[in-house]
PDB file of N, CA, C and O in Angstrom, chain B, residues numbered from 101:
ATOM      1  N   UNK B 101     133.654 106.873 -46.024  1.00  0.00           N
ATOM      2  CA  UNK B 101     134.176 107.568 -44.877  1.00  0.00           C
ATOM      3  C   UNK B 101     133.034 107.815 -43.886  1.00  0.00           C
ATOM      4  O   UNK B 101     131.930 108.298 -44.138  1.00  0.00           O
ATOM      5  N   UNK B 102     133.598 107.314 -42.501  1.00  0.00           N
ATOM      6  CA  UNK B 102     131.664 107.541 -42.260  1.00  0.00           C
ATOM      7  C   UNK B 102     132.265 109.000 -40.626  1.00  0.00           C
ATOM      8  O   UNK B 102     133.374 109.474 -40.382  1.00  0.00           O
ATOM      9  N   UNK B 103     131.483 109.124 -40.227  1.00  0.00           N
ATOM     10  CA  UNK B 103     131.208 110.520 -39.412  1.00  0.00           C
ATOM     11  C   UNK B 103     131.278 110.293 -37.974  1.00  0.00           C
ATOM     12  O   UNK B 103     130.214 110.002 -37.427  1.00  0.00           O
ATOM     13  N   UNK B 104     132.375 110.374 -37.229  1.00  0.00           N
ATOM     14  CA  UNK B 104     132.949 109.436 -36.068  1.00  0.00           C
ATOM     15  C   UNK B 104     132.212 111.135 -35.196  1.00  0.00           C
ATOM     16  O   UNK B 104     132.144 112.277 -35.650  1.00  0.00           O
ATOM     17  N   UNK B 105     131.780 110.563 -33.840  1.00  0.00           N
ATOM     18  CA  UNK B 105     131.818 111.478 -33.148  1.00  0.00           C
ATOM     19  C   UNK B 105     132.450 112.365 -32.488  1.00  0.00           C
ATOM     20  O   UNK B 105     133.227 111.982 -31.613  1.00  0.00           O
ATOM     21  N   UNK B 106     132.273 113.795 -32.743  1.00  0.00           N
ATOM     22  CA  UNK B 106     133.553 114.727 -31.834  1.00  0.00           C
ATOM     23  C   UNK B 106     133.222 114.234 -30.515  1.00  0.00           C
ATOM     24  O   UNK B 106     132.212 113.921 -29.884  1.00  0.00           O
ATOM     25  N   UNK B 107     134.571 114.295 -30.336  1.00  0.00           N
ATOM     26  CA  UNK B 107     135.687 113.839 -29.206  1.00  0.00           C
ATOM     27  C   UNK B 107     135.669 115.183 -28.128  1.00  0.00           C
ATOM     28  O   UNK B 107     135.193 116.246 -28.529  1.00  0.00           O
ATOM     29  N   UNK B 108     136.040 115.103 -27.191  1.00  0.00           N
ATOM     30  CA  UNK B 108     136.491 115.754 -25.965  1.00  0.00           C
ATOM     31  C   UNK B 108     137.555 116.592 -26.439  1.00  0.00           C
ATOM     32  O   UNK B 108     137.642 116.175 -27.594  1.00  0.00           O
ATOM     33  N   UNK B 109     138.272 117.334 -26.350  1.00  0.00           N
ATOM     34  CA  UNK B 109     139.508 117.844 -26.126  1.00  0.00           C
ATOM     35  C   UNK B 109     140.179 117.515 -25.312  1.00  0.00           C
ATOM     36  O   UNK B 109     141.343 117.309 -25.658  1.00  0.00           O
ATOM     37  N   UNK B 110     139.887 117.330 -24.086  1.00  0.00           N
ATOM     38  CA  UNK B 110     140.374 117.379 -22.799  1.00  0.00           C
ATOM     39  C   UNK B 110     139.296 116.704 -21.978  1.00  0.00           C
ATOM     40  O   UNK B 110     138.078 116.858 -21.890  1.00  0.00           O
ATOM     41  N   UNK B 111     140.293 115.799 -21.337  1.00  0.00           N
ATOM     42  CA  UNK B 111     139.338 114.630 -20.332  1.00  0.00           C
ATOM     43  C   UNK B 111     140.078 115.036 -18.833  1.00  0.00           C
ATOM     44  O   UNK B 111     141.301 115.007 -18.699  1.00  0.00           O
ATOM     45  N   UNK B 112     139.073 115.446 -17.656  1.00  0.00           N
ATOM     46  CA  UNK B 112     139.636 115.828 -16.715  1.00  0.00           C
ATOM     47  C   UNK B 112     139.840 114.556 -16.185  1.00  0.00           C
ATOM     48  O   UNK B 112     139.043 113.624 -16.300  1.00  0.00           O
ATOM     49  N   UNK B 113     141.017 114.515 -15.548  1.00  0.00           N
ATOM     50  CA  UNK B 113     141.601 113.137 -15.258  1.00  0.00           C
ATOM     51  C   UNK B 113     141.275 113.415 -13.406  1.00  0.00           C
ATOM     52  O   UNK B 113     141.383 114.486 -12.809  1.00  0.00           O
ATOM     53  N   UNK B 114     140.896 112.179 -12.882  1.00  0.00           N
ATOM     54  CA  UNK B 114     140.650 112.046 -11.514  1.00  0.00           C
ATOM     55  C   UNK B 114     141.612 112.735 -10.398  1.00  0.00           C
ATOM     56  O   UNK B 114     141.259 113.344  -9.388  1.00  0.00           O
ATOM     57  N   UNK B 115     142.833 112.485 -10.831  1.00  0.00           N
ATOM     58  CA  UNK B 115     144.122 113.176 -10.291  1.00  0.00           C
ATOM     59  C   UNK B 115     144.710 114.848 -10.120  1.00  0.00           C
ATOM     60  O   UNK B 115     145.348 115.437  -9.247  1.00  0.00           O
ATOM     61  N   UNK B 116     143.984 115.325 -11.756  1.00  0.00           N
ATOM     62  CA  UNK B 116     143.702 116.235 -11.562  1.00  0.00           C
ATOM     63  C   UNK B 116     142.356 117.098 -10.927  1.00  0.00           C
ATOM     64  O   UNK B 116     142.343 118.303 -10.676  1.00  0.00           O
ATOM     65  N   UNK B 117     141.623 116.464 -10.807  1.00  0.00           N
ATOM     66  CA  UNK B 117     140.099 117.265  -9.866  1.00  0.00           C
ATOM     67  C   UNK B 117     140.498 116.683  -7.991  1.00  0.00           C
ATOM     68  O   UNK B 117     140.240 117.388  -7.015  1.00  0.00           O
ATOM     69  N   UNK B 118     141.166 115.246  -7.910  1.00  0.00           N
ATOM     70  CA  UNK B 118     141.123 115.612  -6.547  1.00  0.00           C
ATOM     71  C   UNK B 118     142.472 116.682  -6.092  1.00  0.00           C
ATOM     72  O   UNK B 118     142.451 117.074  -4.925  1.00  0.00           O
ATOM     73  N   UNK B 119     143.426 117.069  -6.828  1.00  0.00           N
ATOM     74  CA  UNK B 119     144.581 117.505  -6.221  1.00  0.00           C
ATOM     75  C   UNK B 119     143.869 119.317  -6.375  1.00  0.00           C
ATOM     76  O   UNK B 119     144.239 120.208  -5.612  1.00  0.00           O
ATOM     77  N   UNK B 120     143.017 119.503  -7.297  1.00  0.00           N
ATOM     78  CA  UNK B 120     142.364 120.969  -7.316  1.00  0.00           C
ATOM     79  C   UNK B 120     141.582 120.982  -6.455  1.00  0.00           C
ATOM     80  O   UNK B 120     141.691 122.038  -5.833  1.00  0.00           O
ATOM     81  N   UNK B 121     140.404 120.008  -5.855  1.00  0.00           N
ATOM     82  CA  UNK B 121     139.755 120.013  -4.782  1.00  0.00           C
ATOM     83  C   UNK B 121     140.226 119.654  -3.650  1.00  0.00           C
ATOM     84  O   UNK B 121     139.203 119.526  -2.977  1.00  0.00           O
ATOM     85  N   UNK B 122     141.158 119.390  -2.944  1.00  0.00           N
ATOM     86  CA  UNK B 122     142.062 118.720  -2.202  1.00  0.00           C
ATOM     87  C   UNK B 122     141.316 119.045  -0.599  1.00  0.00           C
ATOM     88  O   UNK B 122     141.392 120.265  -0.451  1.00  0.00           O
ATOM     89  N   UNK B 123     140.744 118.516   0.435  1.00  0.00           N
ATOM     90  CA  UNK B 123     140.100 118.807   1.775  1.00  0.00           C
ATOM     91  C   UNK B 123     139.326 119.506   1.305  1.00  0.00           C
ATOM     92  O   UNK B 123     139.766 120.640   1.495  1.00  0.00           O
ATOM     93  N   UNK B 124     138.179 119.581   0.656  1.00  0.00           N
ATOM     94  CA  UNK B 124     136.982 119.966   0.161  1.00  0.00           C
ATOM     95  C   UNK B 124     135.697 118.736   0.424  1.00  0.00           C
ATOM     96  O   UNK B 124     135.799 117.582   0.007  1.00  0.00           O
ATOM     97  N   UNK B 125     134.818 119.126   0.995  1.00  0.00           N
ATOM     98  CA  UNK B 125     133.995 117.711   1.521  1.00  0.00           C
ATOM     99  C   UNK B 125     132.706 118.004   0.239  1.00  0.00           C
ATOM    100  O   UNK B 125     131.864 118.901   0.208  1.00  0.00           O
ATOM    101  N   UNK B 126     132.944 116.920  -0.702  1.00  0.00           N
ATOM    102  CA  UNK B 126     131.851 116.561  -1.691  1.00  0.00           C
ATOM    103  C   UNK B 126     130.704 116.003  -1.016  1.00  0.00           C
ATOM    104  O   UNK B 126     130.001 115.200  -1.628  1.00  0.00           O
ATOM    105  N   UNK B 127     130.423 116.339   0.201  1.00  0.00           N
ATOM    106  CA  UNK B 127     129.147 115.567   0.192  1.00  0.00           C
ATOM    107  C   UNK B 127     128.035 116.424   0.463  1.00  0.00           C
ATOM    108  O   UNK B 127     126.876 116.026   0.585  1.00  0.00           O
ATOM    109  N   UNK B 128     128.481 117.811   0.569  1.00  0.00           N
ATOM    110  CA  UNK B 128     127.722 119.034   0.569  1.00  0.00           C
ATOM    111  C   UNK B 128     127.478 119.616  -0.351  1.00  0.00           C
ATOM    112  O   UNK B 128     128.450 119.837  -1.074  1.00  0.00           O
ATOM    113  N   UNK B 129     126.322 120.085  -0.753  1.00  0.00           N
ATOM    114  CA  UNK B 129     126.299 120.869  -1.556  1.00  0.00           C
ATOM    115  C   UNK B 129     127.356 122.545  -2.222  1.00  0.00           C
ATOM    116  O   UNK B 129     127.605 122.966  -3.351  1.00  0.00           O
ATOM    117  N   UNK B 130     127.729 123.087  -0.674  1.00  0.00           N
ATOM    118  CA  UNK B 130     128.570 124.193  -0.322  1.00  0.00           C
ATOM    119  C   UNK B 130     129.789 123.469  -0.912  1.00  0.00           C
ATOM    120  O   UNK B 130     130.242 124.015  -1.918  1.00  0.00           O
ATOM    121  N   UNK B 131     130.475 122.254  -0.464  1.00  0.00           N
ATOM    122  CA  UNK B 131     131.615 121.512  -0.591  1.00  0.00           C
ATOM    123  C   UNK B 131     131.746 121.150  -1.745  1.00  0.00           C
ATOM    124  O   UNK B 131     132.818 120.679  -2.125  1.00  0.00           O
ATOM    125  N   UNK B 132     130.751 121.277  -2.515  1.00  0.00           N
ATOM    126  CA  UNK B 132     130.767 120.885  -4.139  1.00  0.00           C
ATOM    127  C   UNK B 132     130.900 122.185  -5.456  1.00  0.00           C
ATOM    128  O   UNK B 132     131.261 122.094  -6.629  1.00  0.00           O
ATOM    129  N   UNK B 133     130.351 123.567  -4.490  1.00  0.00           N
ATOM    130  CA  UNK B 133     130.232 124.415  -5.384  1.00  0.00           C
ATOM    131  C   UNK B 133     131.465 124.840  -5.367  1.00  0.00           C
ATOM    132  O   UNK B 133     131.941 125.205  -6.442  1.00  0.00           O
ATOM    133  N   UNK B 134     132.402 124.910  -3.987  1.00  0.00           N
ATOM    134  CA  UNK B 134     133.615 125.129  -3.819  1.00  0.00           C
ATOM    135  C   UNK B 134     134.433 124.618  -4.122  1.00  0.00           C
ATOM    136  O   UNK B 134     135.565 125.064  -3.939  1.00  0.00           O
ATOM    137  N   UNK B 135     134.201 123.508  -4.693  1.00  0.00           N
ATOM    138  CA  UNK B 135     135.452 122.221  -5.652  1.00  0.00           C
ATOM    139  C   UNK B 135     135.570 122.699  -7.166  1.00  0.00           C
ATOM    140  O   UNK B 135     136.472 122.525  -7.985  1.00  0.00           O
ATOM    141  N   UNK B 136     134.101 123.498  -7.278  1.00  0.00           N
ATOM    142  CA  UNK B 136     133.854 123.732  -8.760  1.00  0.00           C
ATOM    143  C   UNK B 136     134.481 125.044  -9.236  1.00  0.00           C
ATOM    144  O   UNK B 136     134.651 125.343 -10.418  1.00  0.00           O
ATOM    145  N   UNK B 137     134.827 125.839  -8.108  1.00  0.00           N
ATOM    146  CA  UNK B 137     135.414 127.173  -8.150  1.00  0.00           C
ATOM    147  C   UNK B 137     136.541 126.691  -7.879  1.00  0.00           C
ATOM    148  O   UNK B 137     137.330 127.216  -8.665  1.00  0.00           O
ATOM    149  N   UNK B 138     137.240 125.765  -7.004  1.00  0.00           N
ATOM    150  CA  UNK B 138     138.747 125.710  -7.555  1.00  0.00           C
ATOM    151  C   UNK B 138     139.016 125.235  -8.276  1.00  0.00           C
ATOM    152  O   UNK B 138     140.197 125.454  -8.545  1.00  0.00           O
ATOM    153  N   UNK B 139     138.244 124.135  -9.302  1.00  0.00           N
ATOM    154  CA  UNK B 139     138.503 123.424 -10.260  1.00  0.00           C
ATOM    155  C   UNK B 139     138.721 124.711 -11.364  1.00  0.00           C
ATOM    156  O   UNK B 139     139.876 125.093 -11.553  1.00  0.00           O
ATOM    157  N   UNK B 140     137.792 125.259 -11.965  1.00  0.00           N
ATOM    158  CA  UNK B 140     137.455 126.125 -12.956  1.00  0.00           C
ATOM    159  C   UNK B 140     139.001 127.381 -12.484  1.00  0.00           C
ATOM    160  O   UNK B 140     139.289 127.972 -13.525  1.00  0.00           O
ATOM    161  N   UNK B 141     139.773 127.775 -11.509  1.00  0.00           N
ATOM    162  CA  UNK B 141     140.795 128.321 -10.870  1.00  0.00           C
ATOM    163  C   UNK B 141     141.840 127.826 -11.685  1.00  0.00           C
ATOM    164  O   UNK B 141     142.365 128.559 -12.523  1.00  0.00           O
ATOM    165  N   UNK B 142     142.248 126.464 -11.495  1.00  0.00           N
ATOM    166  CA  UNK B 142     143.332 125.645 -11.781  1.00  0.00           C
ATOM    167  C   UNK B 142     142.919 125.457 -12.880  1.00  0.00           C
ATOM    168  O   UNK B 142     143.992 125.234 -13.441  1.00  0.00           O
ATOM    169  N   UNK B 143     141.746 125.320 -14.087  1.00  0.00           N
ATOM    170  CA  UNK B 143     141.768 125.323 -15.273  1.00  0.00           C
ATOM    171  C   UNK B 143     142.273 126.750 -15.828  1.00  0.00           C
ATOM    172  O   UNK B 143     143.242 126.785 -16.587  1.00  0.00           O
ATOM    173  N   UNK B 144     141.935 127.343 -15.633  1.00  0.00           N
ATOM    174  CA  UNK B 144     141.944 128.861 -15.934  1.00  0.00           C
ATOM    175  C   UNK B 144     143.363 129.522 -15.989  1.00  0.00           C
ATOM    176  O   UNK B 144     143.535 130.504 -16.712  1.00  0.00           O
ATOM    177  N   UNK B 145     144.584 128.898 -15.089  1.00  0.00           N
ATOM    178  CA  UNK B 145     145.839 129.058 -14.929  1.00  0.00           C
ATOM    179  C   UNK B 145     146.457 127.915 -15.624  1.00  0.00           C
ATOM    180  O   UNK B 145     147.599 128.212 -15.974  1.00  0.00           O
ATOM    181  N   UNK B 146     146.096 126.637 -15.975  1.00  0.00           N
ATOM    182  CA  UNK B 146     147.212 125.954 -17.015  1.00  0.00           C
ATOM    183  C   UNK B 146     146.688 125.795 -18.703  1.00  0.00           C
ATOM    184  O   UNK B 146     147.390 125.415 -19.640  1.00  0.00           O
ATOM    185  N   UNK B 147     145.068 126.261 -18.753  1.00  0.00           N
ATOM    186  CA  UNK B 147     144.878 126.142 -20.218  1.00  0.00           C
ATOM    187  C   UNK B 147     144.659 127.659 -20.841  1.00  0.00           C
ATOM    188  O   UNK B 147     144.111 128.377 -20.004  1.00  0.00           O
ATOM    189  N   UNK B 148     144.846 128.112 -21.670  1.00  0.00           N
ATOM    190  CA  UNK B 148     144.527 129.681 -22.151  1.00  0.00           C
ATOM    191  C   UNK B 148     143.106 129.554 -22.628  1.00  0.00           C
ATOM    192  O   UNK B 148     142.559 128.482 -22.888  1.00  0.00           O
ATOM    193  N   UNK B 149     142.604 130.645 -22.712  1.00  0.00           N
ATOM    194  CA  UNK B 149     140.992 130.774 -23.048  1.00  0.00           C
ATOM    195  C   UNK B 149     140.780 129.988 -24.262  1.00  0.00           C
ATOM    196  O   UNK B 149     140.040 129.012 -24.140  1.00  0.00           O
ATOM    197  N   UNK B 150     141.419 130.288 -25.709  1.00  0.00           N
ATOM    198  CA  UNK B 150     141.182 129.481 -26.902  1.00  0.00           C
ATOM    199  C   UNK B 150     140.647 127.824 -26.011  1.00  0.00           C
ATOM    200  O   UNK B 150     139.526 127.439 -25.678  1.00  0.00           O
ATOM    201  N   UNK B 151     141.939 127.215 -25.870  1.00  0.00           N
ATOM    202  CA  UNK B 151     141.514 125.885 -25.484  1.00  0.00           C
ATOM    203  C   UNK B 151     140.553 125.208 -24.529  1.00  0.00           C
ATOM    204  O   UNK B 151     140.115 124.059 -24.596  1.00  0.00           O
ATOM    205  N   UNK B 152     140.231 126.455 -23.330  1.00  0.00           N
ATOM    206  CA  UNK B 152     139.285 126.049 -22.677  1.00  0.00           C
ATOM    207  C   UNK B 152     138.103 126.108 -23.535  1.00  0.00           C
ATOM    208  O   UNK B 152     137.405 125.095 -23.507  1.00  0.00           O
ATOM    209  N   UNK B 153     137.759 126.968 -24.216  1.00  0.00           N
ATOM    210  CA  UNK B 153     136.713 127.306 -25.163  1.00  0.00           C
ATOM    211  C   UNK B 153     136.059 126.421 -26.205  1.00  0.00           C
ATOM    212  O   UNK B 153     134.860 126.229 -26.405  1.00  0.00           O
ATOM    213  N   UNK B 154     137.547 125.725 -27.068  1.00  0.00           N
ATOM    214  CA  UNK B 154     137.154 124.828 -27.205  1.00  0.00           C
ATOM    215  C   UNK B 154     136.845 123.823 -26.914  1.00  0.00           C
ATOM    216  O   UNK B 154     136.174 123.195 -27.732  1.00  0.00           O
ATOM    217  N   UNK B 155     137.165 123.229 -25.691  1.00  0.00           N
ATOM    218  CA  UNK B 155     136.963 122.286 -25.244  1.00  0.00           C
ATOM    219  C   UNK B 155     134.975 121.888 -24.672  1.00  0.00           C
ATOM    220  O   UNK B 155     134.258 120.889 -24.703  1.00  0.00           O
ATOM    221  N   UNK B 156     134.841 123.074 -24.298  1.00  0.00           N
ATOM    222  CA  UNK B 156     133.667 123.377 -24.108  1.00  0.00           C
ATOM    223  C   UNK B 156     132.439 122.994 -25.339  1.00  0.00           C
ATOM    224  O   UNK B 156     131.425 122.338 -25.098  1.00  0.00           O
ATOM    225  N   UNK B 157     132.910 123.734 -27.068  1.00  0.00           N
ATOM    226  CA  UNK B 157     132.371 123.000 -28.151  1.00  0.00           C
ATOM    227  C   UNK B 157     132.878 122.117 -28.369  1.00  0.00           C
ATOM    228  O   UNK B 157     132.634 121.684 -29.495  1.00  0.00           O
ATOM    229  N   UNK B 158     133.528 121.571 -27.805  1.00  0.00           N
ATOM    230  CA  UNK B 158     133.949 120.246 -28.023  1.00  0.00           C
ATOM    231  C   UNK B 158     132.820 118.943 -27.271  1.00  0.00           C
ATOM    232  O   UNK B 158     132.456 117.819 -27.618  1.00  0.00           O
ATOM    233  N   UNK B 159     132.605 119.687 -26.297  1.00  0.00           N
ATOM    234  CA  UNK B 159     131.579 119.154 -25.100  1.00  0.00           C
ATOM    235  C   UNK B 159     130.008 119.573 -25.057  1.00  0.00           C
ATOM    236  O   UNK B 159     129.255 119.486 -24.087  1.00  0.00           O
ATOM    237  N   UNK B 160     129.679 120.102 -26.506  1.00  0.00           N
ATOM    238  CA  UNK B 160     128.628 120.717 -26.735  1.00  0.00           C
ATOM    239  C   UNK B 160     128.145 121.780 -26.133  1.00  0.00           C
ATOM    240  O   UNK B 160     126.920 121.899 -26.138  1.00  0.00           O
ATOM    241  N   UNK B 161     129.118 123.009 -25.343  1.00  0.00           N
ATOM    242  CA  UNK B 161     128.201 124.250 -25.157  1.00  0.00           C
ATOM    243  C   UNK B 161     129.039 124.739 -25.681  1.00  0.00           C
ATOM    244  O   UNK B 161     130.254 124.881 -25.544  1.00  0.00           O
ATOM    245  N   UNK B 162     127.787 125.185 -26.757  1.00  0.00           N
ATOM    246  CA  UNK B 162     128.085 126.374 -27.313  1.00  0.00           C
ATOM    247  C   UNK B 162     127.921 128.187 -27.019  1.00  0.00           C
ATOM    248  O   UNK B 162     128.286 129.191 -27.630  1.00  0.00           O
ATOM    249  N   UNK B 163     127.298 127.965 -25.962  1.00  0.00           N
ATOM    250  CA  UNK B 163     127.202 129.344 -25.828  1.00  0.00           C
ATOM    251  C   UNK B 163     128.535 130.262 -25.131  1.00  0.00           C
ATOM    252  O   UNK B 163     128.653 131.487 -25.111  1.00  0.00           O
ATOM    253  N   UNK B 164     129.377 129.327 -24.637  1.00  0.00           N
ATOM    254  CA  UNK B 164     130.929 129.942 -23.815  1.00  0.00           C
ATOM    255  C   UNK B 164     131.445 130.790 -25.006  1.00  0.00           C
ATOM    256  O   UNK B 164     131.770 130.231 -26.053  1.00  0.00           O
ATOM    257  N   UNK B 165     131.527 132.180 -24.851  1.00  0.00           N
ATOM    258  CA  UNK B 165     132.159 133.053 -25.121  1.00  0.00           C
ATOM    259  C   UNK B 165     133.769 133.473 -25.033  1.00  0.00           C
ATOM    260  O   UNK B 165     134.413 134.090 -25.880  1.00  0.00           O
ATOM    261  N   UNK B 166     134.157 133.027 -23.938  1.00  0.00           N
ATOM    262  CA  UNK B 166     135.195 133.792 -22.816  1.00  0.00           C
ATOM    263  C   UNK B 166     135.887 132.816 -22.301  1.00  0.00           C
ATOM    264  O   UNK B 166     135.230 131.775 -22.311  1.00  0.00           O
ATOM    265  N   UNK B 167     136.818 132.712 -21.903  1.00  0.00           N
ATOM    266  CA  UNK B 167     137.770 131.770 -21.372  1.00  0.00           C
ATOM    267  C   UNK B 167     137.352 131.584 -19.779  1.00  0.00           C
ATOM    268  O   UNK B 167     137.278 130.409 -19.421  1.00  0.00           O
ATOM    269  N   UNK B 168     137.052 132.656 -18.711  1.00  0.00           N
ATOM    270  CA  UNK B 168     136.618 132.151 -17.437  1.00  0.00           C
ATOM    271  C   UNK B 168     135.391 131.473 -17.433  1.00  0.00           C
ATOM    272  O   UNK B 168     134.988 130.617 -16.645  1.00  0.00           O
ATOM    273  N   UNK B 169     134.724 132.080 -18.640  1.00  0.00           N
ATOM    274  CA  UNK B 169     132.987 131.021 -18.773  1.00  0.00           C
ATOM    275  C   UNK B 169     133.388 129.699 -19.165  1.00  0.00           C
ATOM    276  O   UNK B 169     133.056 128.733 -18.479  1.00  0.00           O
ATOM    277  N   UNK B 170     133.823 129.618 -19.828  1.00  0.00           N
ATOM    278  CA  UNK B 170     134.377 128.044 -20.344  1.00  0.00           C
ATOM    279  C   UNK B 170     135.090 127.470 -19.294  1.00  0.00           C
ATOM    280  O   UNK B 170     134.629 126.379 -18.957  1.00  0.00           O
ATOM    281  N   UNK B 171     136.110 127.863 -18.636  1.00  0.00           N
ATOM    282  CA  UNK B 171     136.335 127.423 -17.455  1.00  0.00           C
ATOM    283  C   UNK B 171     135.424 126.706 -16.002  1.00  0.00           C
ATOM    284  O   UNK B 171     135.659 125.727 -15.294  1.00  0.00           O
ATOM    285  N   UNK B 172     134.362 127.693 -16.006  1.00  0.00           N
ATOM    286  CA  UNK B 172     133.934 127.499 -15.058  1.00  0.00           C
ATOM    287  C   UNK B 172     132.117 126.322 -15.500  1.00  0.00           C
ATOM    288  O   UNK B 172     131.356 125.610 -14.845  1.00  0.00           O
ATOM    289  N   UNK B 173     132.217 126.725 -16.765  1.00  0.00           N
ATOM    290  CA  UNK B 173     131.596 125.567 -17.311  1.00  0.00           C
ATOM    291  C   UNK B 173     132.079 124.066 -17.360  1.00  0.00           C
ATOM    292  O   UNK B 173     131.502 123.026 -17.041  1.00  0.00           O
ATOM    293  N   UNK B 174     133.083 124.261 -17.766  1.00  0.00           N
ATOM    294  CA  UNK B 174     133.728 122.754 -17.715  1.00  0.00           C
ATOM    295  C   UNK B 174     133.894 122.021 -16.160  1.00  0.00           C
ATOM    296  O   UNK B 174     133.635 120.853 -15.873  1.00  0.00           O
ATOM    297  N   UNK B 175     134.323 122.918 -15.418  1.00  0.00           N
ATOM    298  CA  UNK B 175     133.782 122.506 -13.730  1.00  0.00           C
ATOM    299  C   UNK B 175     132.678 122.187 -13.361  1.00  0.00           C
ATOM    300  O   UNK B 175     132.608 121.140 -12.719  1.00  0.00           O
ATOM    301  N   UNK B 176     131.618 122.833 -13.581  1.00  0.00           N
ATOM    302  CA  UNK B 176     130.344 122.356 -13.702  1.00  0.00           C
ATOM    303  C   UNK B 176     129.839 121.048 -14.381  1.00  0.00           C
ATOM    304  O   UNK B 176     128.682 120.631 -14.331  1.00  0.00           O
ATOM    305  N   UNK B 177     130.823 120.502 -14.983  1.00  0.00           N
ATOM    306  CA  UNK B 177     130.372 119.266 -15.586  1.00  0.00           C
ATOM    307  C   UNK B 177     131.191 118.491 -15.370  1.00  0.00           C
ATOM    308  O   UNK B 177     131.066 117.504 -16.096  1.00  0.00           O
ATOM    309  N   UNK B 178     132.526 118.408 -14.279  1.00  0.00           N
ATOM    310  CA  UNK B 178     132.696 117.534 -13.855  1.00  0.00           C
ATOM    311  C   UNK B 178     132.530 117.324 -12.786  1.00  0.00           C
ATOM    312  O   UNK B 178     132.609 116.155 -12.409  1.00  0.00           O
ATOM    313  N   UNK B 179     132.212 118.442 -11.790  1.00  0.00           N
ATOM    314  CA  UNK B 179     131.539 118.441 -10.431  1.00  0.00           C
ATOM    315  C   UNK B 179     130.291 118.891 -10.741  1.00  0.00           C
ATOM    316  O   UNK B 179     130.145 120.113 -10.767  1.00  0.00           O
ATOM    317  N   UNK B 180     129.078 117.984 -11.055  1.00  0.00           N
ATOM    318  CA  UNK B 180     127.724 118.552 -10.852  1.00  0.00           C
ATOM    319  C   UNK B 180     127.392 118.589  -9.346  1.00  0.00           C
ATOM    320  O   UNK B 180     127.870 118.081  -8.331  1.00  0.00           O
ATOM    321  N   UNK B 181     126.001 119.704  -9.749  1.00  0.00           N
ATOM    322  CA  UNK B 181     125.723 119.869  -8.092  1.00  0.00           C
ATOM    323  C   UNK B 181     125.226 118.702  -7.155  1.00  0.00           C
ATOM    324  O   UNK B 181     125.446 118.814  -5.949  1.00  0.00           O
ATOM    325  N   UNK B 182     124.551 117.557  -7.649  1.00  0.00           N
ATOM    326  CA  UNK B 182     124.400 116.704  -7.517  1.00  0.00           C
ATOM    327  C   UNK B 182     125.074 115.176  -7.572  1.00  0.00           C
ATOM    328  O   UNK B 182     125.043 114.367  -8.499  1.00  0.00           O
ATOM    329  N   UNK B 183     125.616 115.079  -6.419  1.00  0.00           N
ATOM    330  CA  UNK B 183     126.677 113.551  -6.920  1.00  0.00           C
ATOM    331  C   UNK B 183     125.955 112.423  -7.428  1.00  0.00           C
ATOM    332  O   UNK B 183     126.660 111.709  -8.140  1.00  0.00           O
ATOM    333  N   UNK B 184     124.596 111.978  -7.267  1.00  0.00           N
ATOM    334  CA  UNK B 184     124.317 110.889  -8.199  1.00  0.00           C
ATOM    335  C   UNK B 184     124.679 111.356  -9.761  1.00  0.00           C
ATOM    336  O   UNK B 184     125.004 110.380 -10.437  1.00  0.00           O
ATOM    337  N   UNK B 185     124.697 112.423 -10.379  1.00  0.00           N
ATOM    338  CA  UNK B 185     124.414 112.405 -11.716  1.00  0.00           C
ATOM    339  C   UNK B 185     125.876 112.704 -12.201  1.00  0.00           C
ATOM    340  O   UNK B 185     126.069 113.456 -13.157  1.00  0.00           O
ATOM    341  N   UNK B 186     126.760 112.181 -11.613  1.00  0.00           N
ATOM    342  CA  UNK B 186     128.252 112.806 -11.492  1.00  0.00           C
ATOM    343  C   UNK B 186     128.697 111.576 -12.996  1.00  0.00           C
ATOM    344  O   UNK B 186     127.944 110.625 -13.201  1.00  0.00           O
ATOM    345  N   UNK B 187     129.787 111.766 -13.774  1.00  0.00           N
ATOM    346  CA  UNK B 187     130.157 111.442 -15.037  1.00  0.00           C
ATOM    347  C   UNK B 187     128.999 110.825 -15.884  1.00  0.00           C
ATOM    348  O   UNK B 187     129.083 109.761 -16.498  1.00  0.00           O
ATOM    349  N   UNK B 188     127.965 111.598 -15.832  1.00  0.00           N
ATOM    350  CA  UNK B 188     126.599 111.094 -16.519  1.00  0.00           C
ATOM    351  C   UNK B 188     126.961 112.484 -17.705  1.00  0.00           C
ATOM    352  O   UNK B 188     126.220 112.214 -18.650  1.00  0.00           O
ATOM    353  N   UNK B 189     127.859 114.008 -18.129  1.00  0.00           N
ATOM    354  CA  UNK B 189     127.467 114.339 -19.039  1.00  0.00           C
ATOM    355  C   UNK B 189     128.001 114.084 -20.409  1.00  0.00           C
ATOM    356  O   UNK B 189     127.422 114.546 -21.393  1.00  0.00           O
TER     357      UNK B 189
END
């Protein structure tokens, strides 16, 4: 039996980050932190804390406590502040 790597929980799908960021200009820095606060918004209202949480150890941070931290963590990693390093985590 060999030792497959944990998996994601939850894969933010493209459809869902542009319809949460929707007229938000990614090419700013401001325009990016503000995609990441409505993203982490719209997570926060369709998943309950458990699942955001896990999803988070699922994604290796472990330190999310709380369901809005996990939330707003998981935004952070699909909108980094930086667009070159964007689906690099």
């Amino acid at each position: 039996m060999t030792n497959a790597e944990p998996r994601p929980l939850v894969t933010l799908s493209g459809a869902f980050l542009r319809r949460a960021a929707r007229r938000v200009d990614l090419s700013t820095g401001a325009g990016r932190a503000t995609a990441r606060l409505l993203v982490a918004i719209e997570l926060g209202r369709q998943m309950e804390a458990e699942q955001l949480i896990q999803t988070c150890r699922a994604n290796g941070l472990r330190h999310v406590c709380a369901g809005h931290q996990a939330a707003h963590a998981l935004a952070a990693l699909a909108i980094p502040v930086h667009p070159e390093v964007e689906g690099r985590h």
